[in-house]
Each structure stands twice: as C-alpha cells, then as structure tokens.
PAZA-326089 format. One line per 3 residues: number of its first residue (from 1); their letters; for each residue z, x, y negated of C-alpha. Coordinates in steps of 0.001 Angstrom, whole numbers, plus 500000, padded with zeros to 6 digits. Layout:
BEGIN
NUM) a) Z/X/Y  ...
END
This chain:
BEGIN
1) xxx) 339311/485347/497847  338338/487438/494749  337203/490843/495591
4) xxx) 336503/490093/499924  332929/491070/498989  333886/494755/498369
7) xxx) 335256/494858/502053  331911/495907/503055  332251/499351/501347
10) xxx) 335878/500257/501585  336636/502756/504976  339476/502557/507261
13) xxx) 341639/505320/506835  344327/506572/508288  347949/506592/506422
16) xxx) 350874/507743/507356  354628/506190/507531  357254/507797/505088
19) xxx) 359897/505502/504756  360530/501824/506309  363853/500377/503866
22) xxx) 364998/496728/505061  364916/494087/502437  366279/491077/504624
25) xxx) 367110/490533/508166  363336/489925/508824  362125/491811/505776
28) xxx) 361069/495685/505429  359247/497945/503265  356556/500545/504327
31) xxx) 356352/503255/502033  352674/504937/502851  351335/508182/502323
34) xxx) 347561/507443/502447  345243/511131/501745  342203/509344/499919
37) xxx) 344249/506820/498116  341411/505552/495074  344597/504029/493235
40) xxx) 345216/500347/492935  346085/497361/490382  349167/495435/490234
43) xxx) 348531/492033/492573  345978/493868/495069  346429/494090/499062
46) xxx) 345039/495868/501622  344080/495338/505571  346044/497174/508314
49) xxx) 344536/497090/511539  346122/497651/514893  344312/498759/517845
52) xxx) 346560/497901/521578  345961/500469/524271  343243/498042/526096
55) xxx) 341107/497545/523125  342797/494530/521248  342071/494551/517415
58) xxx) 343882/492900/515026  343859/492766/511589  345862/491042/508609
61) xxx) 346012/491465/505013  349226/492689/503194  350173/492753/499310
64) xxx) 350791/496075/497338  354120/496192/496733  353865/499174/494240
67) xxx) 353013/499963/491087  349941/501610/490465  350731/505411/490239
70) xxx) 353514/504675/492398  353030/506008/496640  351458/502889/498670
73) xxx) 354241/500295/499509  354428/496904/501091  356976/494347/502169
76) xxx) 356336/492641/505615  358073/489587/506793  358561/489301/510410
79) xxx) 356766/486429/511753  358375/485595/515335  354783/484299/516457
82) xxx) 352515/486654/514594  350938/489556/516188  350890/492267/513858
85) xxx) 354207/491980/511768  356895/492382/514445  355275/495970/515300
88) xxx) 355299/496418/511254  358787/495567/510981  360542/496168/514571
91) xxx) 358865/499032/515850  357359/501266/512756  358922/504192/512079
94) xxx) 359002/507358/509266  355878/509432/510621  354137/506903/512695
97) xxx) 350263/506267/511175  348629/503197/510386  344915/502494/509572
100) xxx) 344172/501060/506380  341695/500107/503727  341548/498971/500054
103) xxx) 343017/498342/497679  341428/495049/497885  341145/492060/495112
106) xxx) 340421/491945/491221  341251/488272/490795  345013/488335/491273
109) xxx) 345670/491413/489360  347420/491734/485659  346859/494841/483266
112) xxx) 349066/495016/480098  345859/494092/477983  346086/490662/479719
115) xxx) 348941/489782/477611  350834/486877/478306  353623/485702/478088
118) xxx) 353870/485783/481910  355150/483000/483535  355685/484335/487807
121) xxx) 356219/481605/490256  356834/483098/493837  357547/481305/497092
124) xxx) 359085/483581/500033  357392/486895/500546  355272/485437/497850
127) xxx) 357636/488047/495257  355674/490834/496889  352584/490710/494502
130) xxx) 354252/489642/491260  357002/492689/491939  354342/495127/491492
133) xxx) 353021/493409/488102  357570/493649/487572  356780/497294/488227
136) xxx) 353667/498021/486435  355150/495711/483394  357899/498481/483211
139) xxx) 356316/501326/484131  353466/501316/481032  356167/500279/478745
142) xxx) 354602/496869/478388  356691/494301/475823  355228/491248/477509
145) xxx) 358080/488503/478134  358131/487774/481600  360172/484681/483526
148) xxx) 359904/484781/487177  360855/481820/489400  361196/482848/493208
151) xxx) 362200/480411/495274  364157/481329/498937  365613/479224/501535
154) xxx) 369272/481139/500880  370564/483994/499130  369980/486265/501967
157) xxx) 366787/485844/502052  366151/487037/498338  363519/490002/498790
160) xxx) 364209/492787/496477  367549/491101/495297  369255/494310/493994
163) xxx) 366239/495212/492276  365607/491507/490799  369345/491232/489693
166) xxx) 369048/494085/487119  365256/493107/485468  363838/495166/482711
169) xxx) 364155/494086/478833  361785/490884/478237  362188/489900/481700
172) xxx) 364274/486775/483087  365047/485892/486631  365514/482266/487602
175) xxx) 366499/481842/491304  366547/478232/493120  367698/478262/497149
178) xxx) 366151/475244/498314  368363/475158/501983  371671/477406/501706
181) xxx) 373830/477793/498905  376571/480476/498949  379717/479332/497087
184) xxx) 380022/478629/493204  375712/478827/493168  375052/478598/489539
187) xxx) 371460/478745/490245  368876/475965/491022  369364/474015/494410
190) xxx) 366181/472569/495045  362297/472826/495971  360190/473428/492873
193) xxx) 359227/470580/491127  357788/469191/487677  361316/468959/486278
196) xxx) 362487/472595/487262  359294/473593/486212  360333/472210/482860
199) xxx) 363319/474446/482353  361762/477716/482619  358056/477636/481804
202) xxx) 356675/479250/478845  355332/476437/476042  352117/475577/476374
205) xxx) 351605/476613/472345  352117/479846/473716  349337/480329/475646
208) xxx) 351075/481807/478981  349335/483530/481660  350849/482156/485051
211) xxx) 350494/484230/488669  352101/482022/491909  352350/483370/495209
214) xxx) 353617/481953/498466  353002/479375/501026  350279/477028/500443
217) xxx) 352439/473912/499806  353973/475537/497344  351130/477115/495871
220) xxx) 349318/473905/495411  352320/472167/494419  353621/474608/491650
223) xxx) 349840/475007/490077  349221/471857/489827  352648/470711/487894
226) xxx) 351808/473323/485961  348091/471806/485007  349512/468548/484526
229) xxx) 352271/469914/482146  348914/471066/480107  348395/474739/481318
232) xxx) 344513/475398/481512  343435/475734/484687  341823/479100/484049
235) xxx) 345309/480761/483596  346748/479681/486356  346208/482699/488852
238) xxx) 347302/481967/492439  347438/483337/496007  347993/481965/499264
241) xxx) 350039/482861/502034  347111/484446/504770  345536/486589/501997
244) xxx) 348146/488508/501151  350889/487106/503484  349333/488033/506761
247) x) 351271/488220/509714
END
C-alpha cells in the first residue's frame, strides 16, 4: 500500500472518543479528538491499536471518514469474527481513548487540483474513503462532477444513507442492492458488472479519474471492467478491504 513506508516515523498517540453515531445495525462512527492531529487528505486511514489487560496487541487499519479540516472520524463495521471492531462498535463510548497514528497513505487520496470528472465505485464499508473525497469535494467548493456507485446487500445497509440521499450540486448517487430489495426499488438489483458499469461511468473522451473501494472481489472486478471499457490503468485508483477495512 502507498504511503506504509512512512509508518516508521508516525507516533502512537493517544485520542480521545467524542461522539460514536450508528450508521447501520453493525455500522458506527467515531468522532476523535486527537491533540497532535498533523491534518489529513481525503482517502487516508490510520492504525488503532488495542492493548488487552494481559498484553495482547492488536492492530488494524481504518479509513478517514472526514474531511480534512473536519475533527478525526471513521466508520467501523462490526465484524462478528474480528478482534478489534466489535470493541470499536459495541463497547466504545463518548470519553473513552484510543491510540492512534497517521494519517497514513498518499496513493488513494484526491485534491481538487486532481480534477476529474470523478467516477466513485464503493463496495460495503468501501463508501468510507470516497465520503471524505464527497466531503472535501464540497467543502473547498470544488465544481468537479462526481457519480458514485455504492453497492449494499439491502437498503439497510446503506452507510451514510441520509447523507448520500441529499448529494451536493455536480454530484449523482446511483445505488444497486445486490440481495434485498425493499418494495417499488427503482434502483439497480444486481452485483456490479460491465453492463451496469455502462450506465453510469463517465466517457472515456472525458478523461475520468476513478477511486473503488471495497472487498477484493469487487475491487478487482469493478477495475478491471473499467480497463477493458478503455479507462487507463493509471486512473484507476483502488483500495482493498484489509487496508482500510480492517476489522
């Protein structure tokens, strides 16, 4: 992963809680107040480590779910297996502290200068990146047209669905549930493939910029329809779930 190299010289720090909001049955958002904060760019993460009263360490890696100039945020989905993101999203509570370091990354990230048009594929928790490019978009006044694909199993499992159902000017939302579909669904209704692809990319004449985030399978799957519909490789930005997914 872009930017793991710079690991060596970030410190652990400690934040602390100020808000946990819940996005989805399994779902929350940390808001973090973290003293030394060096600022971030939209599509970095950081490492959270947890320390067990014996000794145990462990460690996973979480997107920024902020803005930068926004307070730290980021969106955890419960993993029923996973050692780190129950505590995150069961147990954590406004005032508890966490240790952290970053931000971490400089592959994944998007600045207004980067132009685009953007094209924002996002599997699952995979929104969690490509809603703080949303934010940063918005915040900087940026005119850059945006679509965003995000993919869920049903419509409860949206993340940020209030939030994603009133986008800024320039920006259009395309939702497709691939297991559960409530009643009178005009959306899509299946996995992500070459044809829905099809519908809502950006032309290739245009030169878009394209960020996808999510679970491998999709990840590979997504980027390389994308290729073979003629987007150069070198704007095709992804991320994997275990980077930023963690768990």
């Amino acid at each position: 992963m872009a930017g793991t190299a710079l690991r060596g010289r970030l410190t652990w720090q400690v934040a602390t809680v100020l808000a946990v909001s819940v996005e989805t049955p399994s779902v929350r958002t940390i808001m973090l107040d973290v003293p030394d904060w060096p600022g971030h760019q939209a599509g970095q993460h950081v490492d959270i480590r947890l320390t067990d009263e014996d000794g145990y360490v462990a460690e996973r890696s979480y997107s920024i779910a902020s803005a930068p100039g926004e307070p730290v945020a980021l969106t955890v989905e419960r993993l029923d297996d996973g050692e780190v993101s129950p505590y995150l999203t069961d147990e954590l509570r406004a005032g508890d502290e966490l240790e952290l370091r970053g931000p971490i990354g400089g592959y994944f990230v998007w600045e207004p200068a980067d132009g685009g048009p953007l094209l924002l594929l996002a599997g699952g928790s995979g929104i969690v990146p490509l809603r703080s490019i949303l934010r940063h978009r918005e915040r900087t006044g940026s005119t850059v047209p945006v679509r965003l694909l995000y993919s869920s199993r049903a419509l409860d499992d949206v993340i940020y669905r209030a939030e994603l159902d009133k986008p800024a000017a320039g920006v259009e939302v395309f939702h497709t549930l691939t297991r559960h579909q409530p009643p009178g669904w005009s959306g899509y209704a299946r996995r992500v493939d070459a044809a829905l692809l099809a519908d809502v990319m950006w032309p290739t004449s245009t030169m878009p910029l394209a960020y996808i985030c999510g679970p491998t399978s999709f990840v590979e799957a997504v980027s390389q329809a994308l290729v073979q519909s003629g987007y150069p490789p070198q704007r095709v930005k992804t991320e994997r779930f275990g980077g930023t997914g963690g768990t």
